[in-house]
C-alpha positions in Angstrom: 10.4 12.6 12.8 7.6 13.5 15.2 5.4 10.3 15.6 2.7 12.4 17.4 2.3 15.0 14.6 -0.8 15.3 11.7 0.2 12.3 8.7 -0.2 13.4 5.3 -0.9 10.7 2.4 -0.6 11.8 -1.0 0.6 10.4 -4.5 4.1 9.9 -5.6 4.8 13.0 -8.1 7.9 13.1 -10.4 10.0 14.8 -8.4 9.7 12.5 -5.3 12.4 9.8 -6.6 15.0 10.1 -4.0 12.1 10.1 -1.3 10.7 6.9 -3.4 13.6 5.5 -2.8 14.9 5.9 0.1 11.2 4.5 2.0 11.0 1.9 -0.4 14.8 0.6 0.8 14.2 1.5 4.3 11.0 -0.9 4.0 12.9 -3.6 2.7 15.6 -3.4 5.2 13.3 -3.4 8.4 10.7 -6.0 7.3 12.0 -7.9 4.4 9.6 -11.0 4.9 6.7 -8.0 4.1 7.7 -7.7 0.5 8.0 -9.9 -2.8 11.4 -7.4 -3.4 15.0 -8.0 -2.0 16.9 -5.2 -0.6 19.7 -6.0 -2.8 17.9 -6.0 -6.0 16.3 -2.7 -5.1 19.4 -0.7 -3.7 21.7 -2.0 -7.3 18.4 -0.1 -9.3 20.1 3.1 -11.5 18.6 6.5 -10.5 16.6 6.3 -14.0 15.0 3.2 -12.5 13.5 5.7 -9.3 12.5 8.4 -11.8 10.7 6.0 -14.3 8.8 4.6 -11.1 7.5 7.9 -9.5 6.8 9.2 -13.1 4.8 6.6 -14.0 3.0 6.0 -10.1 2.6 10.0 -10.1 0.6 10.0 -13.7 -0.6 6.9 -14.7 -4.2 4.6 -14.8 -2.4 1.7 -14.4 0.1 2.3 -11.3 -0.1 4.8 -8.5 2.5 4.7 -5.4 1.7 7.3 -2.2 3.9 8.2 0.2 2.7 8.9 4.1 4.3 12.1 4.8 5.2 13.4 8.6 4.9 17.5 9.5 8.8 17.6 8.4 8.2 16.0 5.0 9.7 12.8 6.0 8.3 10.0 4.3 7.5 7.5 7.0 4.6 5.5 4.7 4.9 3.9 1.3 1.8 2.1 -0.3 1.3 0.9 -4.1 -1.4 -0.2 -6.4 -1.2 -1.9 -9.1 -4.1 -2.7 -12.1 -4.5 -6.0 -13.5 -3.5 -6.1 -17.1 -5.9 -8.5 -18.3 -8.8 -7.4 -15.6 -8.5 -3.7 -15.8 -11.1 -3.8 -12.8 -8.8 -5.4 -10.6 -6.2 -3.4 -8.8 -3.8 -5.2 -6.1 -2.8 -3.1 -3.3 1.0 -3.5 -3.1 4.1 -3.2 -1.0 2.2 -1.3 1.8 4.5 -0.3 4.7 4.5 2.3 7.5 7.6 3.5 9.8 7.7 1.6 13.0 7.5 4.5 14.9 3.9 5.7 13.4 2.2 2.6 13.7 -1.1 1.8 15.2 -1.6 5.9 14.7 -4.5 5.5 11.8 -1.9 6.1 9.4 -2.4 2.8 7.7 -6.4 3.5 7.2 -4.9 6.9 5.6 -3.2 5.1 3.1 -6.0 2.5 2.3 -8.3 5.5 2.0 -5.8 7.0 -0.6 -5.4 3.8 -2.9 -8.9 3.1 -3.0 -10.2 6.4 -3.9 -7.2 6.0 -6.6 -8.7 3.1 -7.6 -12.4 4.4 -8.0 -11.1 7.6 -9.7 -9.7 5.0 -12.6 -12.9 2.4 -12.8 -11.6 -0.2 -10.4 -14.4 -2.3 -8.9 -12.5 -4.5 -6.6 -9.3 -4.7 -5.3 -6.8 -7.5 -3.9 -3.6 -8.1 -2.4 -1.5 -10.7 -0.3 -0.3 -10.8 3.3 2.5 -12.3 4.5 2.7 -15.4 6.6 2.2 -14.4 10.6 1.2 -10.8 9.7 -1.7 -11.0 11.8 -2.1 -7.8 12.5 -1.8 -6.5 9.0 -4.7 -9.3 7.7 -6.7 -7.5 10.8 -6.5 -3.9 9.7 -7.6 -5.0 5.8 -10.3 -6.9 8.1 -11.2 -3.5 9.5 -11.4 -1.9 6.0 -13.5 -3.9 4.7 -11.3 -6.7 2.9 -12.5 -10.2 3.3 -10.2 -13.5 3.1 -11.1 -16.1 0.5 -10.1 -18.3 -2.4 -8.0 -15.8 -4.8 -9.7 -15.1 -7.9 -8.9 -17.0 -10.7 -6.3 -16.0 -12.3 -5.3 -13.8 -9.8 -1.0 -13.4 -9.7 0.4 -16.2 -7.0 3.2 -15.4 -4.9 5.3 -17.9 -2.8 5.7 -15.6 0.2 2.2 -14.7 0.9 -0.8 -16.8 2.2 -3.4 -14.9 3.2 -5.7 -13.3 -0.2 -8.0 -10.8 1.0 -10.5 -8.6 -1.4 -12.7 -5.5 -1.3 -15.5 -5.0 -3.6 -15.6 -1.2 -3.6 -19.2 -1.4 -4.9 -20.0 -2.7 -1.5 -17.8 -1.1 0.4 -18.3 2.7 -0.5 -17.9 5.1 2.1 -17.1 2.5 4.8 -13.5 2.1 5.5 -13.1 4.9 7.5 -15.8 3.9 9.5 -15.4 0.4 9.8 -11.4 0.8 10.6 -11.9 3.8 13.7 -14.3 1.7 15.1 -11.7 -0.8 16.2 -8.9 -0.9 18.2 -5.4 0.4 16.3 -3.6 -2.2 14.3 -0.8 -4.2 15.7 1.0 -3.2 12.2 
């Protein structure tokens, strides 16, 4: 893994299960207080489980997954969103996580960028997620992107982990994540 070398982002596609995987459990092995997920739960998952998920995040309007890519291929990024069954223009951004080693390089913002075009591409107006308690630097980057803290919206899914709700209306917020999130100093994250 070179950490100074160009980042792709792009979307899970079917054949990226074993890379799905891998990231996913190498996420939840360096920063488990980061997820919802255990480590256990995720590595006992069959193969079929892997497949069904980057089938489904590669093709659906209700679930995509993208993976941060270094020049060897090496997935070093994973990021998810998720659509709201009963608000279908809701999305939450989910399970976002970068290798240690390429943080603080932009990456992140790359990865945001990819999730909300996603989410434009399928009619999503406004999209939320959850940080972690003392993830500072992650509520800052979302911050930098646009995302504001408040009240969750009603209804919105509670998790016992998280405490900090943040949410981007992407009707107000068109074109300026990249701009708002160079103009800053690097995240922390």
């Amino acid at each position: 893994m070179d950490s100074s070398a160009p980042i792709e982002v792009r979307r899970v596609r079917v054949s990226d299960a074993s890379v799905l995987r891998q990231v996913r459990l190498r996420a939840l092995e360096l920063d488990p207080a980061a997820f919802a997920a255990s480590l256990d739960e995720n590595r006992a998952r069959p193969e079929s489980h892997w497949k069904n998920r980057a089938s489904e995040s590669g093709s659906s309007d209700t679930k995509a997954e993208f993976l941060a890519l270094d020049s060897d291929g090496t997935a070093v990024g994973l990021v998810g969103a998720l659509r709201i069954a009963n608000h279908r223009d809701v999305a939450e951004l989910v399970a976002m996580w970068i290798e240690p080693a390429f943080r603080g390089r932009g990456v992140a913002v790359g990865m945001i960028e990819a999730v909300l075009d996603w989410c434009t591409s399928v009619g999503v107006l406004e999209v939320e997620l959850w940080v972690a308690p003392g993830n500072d630097g992650a509520t800052r980057l979302y911050e930098r992107c646009g995302f504001t803290q408040q009240p969750p919206r009603k209804g919105a899914e509670q998790y016992d982990r998280f405490d900090t709700y943040l949410s981007l209306d992407l009707g107000e917020a068109a074109g300026n994540v990249a701009s708002s999130a160079t103009n800053s100093p690097p995240p922390e994250t």
